[in-house]
N, C-alpha and C positions, 0 to 999 in steps of 0.2 A: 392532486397531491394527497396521499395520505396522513392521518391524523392519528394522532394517541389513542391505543385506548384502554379503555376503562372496566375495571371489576372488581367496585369496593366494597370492602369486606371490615367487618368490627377485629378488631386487637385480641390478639388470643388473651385472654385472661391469666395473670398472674406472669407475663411476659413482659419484659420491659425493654423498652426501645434503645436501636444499638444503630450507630453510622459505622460504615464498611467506605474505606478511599479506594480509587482507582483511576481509568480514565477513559473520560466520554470519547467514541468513538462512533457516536452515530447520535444525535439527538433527539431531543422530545422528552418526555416523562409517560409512564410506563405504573398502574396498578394493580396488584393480582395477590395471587396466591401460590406463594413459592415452589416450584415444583424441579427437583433434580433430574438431569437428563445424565443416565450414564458415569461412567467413572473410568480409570485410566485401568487395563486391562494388567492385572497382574499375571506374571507368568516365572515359574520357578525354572533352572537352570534343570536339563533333564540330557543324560547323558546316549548315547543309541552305539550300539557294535555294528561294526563295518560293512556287513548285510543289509543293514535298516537305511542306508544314506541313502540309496535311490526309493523309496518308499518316501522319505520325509522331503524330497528333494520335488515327488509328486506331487505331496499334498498341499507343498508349497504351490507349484502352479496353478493345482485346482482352486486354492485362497484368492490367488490373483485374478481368474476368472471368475469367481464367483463377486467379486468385491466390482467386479467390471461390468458386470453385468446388472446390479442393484444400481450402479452410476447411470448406469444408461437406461435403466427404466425410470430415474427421476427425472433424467433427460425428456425422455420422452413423454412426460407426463406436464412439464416445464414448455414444452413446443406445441403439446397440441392446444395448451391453454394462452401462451402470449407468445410463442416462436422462438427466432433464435437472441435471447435476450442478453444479458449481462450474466444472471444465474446459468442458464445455459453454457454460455464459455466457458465460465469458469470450474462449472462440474466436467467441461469439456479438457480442461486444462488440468483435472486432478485425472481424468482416468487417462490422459498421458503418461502423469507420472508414475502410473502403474508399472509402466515398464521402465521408469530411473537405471540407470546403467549404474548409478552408485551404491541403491536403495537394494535392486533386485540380484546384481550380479556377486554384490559385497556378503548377502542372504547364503546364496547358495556357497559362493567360496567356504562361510566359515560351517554350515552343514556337513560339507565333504573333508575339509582337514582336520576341523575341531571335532568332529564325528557329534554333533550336540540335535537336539530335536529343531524342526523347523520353526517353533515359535520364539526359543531362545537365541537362534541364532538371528532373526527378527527382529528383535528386540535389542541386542547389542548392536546390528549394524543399524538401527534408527538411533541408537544411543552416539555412536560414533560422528552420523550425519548431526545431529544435535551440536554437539561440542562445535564440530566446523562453525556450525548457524551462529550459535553462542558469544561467538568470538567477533563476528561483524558490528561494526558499526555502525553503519545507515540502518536507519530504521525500518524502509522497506525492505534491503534485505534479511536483516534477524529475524524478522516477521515472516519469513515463507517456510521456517522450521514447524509453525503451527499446520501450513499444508501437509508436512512430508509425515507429521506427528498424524492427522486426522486420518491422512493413508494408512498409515503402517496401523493404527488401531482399529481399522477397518479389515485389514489382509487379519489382523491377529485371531478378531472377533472371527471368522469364517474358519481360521484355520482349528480353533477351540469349538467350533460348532454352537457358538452364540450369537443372538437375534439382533443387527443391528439396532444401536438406540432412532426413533420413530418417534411418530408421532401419537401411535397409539395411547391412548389413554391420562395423555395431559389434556387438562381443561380447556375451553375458551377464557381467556382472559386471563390464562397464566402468564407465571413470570418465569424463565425457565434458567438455572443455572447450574454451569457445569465447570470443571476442567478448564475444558476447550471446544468449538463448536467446529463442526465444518461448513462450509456453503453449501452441503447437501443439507446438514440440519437444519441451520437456519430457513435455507426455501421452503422446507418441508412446514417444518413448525409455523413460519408465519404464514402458508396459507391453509395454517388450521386452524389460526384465528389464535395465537397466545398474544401478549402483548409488549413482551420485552425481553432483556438478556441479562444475564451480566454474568460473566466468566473470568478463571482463575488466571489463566493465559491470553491469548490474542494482546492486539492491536492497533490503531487507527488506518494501517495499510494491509492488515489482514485481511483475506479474501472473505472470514465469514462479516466483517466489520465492513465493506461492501457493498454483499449481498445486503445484508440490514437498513444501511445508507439508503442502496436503491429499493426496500420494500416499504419505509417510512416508520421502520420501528427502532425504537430505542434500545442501546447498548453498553454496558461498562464492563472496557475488561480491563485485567490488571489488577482485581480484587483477593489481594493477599489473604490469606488467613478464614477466609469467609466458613469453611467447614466447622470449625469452633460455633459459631453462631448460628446458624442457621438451621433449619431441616423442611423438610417436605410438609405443605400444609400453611407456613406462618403468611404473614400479609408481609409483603412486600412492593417498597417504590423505590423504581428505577430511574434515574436523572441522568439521561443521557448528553446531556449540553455538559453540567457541574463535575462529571463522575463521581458521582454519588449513591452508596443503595443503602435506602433505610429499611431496617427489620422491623417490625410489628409498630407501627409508626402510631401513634394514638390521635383520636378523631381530630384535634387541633392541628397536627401535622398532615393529616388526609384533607383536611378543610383546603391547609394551604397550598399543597400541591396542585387540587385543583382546580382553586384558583390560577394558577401561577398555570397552567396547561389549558384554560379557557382564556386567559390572556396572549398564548403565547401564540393560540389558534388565531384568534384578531390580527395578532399582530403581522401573522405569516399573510394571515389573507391580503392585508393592506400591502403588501410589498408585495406579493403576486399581482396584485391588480394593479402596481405604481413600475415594475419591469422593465417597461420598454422604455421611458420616463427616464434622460439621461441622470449622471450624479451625478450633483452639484453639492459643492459645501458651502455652509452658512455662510460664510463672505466670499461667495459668489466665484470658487473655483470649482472646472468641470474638471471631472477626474474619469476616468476612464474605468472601468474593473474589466478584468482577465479571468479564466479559470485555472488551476493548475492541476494537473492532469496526469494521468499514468499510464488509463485505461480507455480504447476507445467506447468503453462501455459506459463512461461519464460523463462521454459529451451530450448524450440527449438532455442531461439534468443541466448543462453550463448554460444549454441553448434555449432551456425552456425556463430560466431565471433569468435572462436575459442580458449574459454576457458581450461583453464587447469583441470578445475573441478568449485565443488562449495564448496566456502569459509564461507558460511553463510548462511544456509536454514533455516529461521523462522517457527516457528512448532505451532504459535497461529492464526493463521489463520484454523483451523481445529476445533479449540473451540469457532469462531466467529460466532454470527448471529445463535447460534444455545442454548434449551433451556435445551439439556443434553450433558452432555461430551462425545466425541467420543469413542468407543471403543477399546480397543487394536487391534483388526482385522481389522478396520477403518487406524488405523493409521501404521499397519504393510504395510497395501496395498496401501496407500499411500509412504512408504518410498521404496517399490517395482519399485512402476511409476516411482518415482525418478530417483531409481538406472539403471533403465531400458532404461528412457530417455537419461542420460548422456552417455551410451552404453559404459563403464569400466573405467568410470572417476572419480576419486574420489567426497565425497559428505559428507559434514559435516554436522551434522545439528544440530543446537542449542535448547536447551533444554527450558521449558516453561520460557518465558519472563511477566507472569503473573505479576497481585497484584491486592489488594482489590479493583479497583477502574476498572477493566477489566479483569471481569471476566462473564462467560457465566450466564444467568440467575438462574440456578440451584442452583450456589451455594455461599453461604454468608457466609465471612470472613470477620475478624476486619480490617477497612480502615487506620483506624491512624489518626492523626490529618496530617500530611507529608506523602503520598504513594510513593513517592519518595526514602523515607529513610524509609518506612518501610516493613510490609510482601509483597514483591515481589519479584519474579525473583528464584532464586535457595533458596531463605529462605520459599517460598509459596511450593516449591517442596518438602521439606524438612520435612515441616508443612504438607502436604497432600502427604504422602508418598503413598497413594492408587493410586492417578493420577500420583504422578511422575511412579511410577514403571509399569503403564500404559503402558506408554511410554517407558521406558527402554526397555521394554519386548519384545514392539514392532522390536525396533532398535535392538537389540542382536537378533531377527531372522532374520532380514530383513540381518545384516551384514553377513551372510551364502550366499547372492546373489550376494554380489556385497562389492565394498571397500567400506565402512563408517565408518565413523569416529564422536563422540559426544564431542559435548562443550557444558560446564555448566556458564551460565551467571553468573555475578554480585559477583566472589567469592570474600570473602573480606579477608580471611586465609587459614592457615593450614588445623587448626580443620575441618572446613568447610567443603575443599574437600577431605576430610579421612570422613567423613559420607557421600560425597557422594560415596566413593569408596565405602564403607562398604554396601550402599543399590546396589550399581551394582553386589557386590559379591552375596548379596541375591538373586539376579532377577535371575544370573548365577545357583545358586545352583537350584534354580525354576524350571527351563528352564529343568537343567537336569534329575533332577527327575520326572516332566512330560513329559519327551522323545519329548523334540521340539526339533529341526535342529535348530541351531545357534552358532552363533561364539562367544568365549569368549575372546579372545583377540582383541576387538573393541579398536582401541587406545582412550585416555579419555584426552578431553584439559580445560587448563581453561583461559577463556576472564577475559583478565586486563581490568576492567572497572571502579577500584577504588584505590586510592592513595597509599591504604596499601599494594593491592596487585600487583602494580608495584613496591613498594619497596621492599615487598620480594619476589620478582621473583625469587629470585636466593634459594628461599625456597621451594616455589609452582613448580619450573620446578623439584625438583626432584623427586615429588610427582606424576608427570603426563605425558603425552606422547607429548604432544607441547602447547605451548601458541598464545593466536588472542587477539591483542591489537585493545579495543572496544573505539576508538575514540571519539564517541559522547559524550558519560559518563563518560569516563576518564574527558577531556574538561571540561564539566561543574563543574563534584562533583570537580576536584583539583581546579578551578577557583569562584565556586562559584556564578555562572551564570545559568542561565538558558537561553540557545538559543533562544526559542519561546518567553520569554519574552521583549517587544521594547524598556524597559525601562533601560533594563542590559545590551539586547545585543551585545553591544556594548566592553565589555569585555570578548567573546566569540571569542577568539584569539588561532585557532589552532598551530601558529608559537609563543607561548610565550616560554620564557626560561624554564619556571615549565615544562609547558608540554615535550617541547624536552629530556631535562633532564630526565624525569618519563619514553619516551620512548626510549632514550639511554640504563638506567638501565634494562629491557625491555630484549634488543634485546641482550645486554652484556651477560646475563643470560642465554638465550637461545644457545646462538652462545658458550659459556663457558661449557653448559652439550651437545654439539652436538644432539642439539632435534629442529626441526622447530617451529617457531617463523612467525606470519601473522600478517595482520591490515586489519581492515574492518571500514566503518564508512565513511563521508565525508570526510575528508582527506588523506583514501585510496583511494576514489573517484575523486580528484583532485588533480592529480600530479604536 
């Protein structure tokens, strides 16, 4: 496992020490010397006569192949070093998006009618795709705008005939901060040896946030206002757990830091070496842990911390960044890798977390005035019972290989999940009349993630095979907040009395029909 590292440096003189908030997105703590990677490419609005559109319409495509082609030499530099890894995909997964039918074809549209140069017209339709992202509410998906952004500043930088930002010429043991980063910079730079991040943009589901994760270096993004303060040169500490980065930190704050990161090393080792070693709590309850999941690229990390299985494997990430829905063979052989990964561990995985407002280009549904409270989640599954059953279809063979187990998001009743059982029976009878291999008794759970259906828990467990109390969403809808919002925030209180209460009734229910009962979410997340 990777460790922090280190390159301490004295306080610039006559510098006084400044905290910048944001948020840890990869852990650990992080020493160096400040160094900027790049900036967001400005480009002025430049107007072209009717002649010139196929000229700019060219040099657009030669952008896209040039930018394609730097992708795939990091590839290839990423495989003959460690093969086809997590970095790998995912650089795999951006030079798909080269060719975005919204990104590329939206480009040339406004070239040819707007008669405008090809980096302006670039530049608006990544502004347009923006807005759309802006407007999402899940967090992994508002987060894939930082992909589409890393693209399009990539295609711009070639199209201006300027030096992708590299790794050239940052130190060992820098601190490197930008903008925004992509999972090409990140791979690059950590194995050039810097020793941390922290950026104006990204994420904690960001793919440069990640790559980071799986390299062992520290990250903060989300750092407001940082350009005021800082510049190339200063000492800087990155506190990837707290999100936290301090500027020129004076030697009693460097003391403590590394303290606090030669402690933090003991303490990881002890738990690596205590792993396998079930969890028990002090009054002598065994508790199970899970991993929760997105990416098949996280299971080696769930499996090698020594998870019991997975508790929550998000299945929208197979519909993202892409402008047709997967296929069921698509999604069978994905829930395969899965199973195959975990090597006989159980693996739950939760069923489309959709809605009108994130959804693959292909296809249009009514948004609602609230996507929140409206077609999404197991009511969008329900509503397009051709994709849901997609999916089932897939999962009922997949479960002939290995233990899985499905949970259906956002139920809010009975009725509800008695349609969905009624469309599993269907897929069943499917399955068997065209002589697939699958298992029919997949156990079937349902995530409390709404008031009604923590209160009839004790309705819904006997309707189904275990319940997974959905943290995030409970929270809010019973409180009425909205997390991401700065302005409610502040009554996004996982220790309120509603909620305890909501998950007492919860666990009362489960533990009263002898059926397993789980919690995923940040408050599974911080004990």
């Amino acid at each position: 496992m990777p460790w922090p590292r280190w390159s301490r440096t004295d306080s610039a003189k006559g510098l006084s020490m400044h905290r910048l908030a944001g948020v840890g997105v990869s852990p650990g703590i992080a020493m160096g010397v400040a160094h900027f990677l790049g900036g967001r490419v400005e480009v002025q609005e430049r107007r072209i006569f009717a002649d010139e559109v196929s000229n700019e319409q060219r040099r657009f495509e030669e952008a896209i192949l040039r930018s394609d082609a730097q992708l795939k030499r990091i590839q290839q530099q990423i495989s003959e070093q460690e093969g086809d890894g997590p970095e790998y995909r995912i650089l795999e997964a951006h030079r798909m998006m080269l060719a975005d039918v919204q990104l590329v074809e939206e480009t040339r549209r406004i070239i040819s009618s707007d008669q405008v140069s090809a980096e302006w017209a670039l530049r608006r339709a990544l502004d347009q795709i923006q807005s759309v992202f802006s407007r999402i509410e899940d967090d992994y998906f508002r987060e894939r705008r930082s992909d589409i952004d890393m693209i399009g500043e990539r295609i711009l930088r070639n199209l201006l005939g300027m030096t992708p930002p590299g790794h050239e010429g940052v130190p060992k043991g820098a601190v490197v901060f930008a903008h925004d980063l992509s999972p090409a910079d990140v791979t690059q730079l950590g194995r050039a040896g810097v020793s941390g991040f922290f950026t104006e943009g990204g994420g904690r589901t960001s793919h440069a946030a990640l790559v980071a994760r799986a390299l062992g270096l520290p990250m903060v993004a989300g750092v407001q206002g940082f350009v005021k303060h800082i510049r190339t040169g200063m000492t800087v500490i990155v506190d990837g757990g707290r999100g936290e980065v301090i500027l020129e930190p004076d030697e009693e704050m460097q003391r403590r830091f590394a303290d606090r990161a030669a402690r933090d090393l003991v303490h990881a080792e002890r738990l690596a070496r205590a792993r396998e070693a079930p969890a028990i709590s002090l009054d002598g309850e065994r508790i199970h842990l899970y991993a929760n999941v997105e990416l098949l690229e996280e299971i080696p990390a769930a499996v090698e911390l020594g998870a019991d299985g997975i508790g929550l494997f998000r299945t929208e990430f197979l519909y993202l960044e892409r402008t047709t829905l997967p296929t069921e063979e698509e999604q069978y052989q994905h829930a395969i890798s899965a199973l195959r990964a975990m090597g006989g561990r159980d693996v739950c995985f939760r069923t489309l977390d959709l809605g009108g407002d994130k959804l693959p280009g292909a296809v249009r549904i009514p948004a609602g005035n609230n996507p929140a409270l409206g077609l999404r989640s197991i009511r969008y599954s329900l509503w397009r019972r051709d994709v849901f059953k997609s999916q089932l279809r897939a999962f009922y063979r997949a479960a002939a290989v290995g233990p899985l187990r499905i949970m259906f998001p956002l139920i809010s009743g009975v009725a509800e999940f008695r349609a969905v059982r009624e469309v599993c029976a269907d897929v069943c009878a499917e399955l068997q009349r065209e002589g697939f291999e699958y298992n029919p008794d997949v156990p079937l759970g349902v995530m409390i993630e709404t008031p009604s259906a923590a209160m009839i828990a004790d309705l819904l467990i006997d309707e189904c095979d275990f319940l997974s109390i959905g943290t995030n969403d409970l929270i809010q809808y019973s409180l009425a907040a909205d997390r991401q919002d700065e302005h409610v925030g502040y009554l996004y209180h996982p220790l309120h009395p509603a909620i305890l209460r909501l998950v007492k009734l919860v666990v009362a229910a489960a533990k009263s029909a002898g059926k397993p009962v789980s919690m995923c979410g940040d408050m599974a997340g911080d004990p």
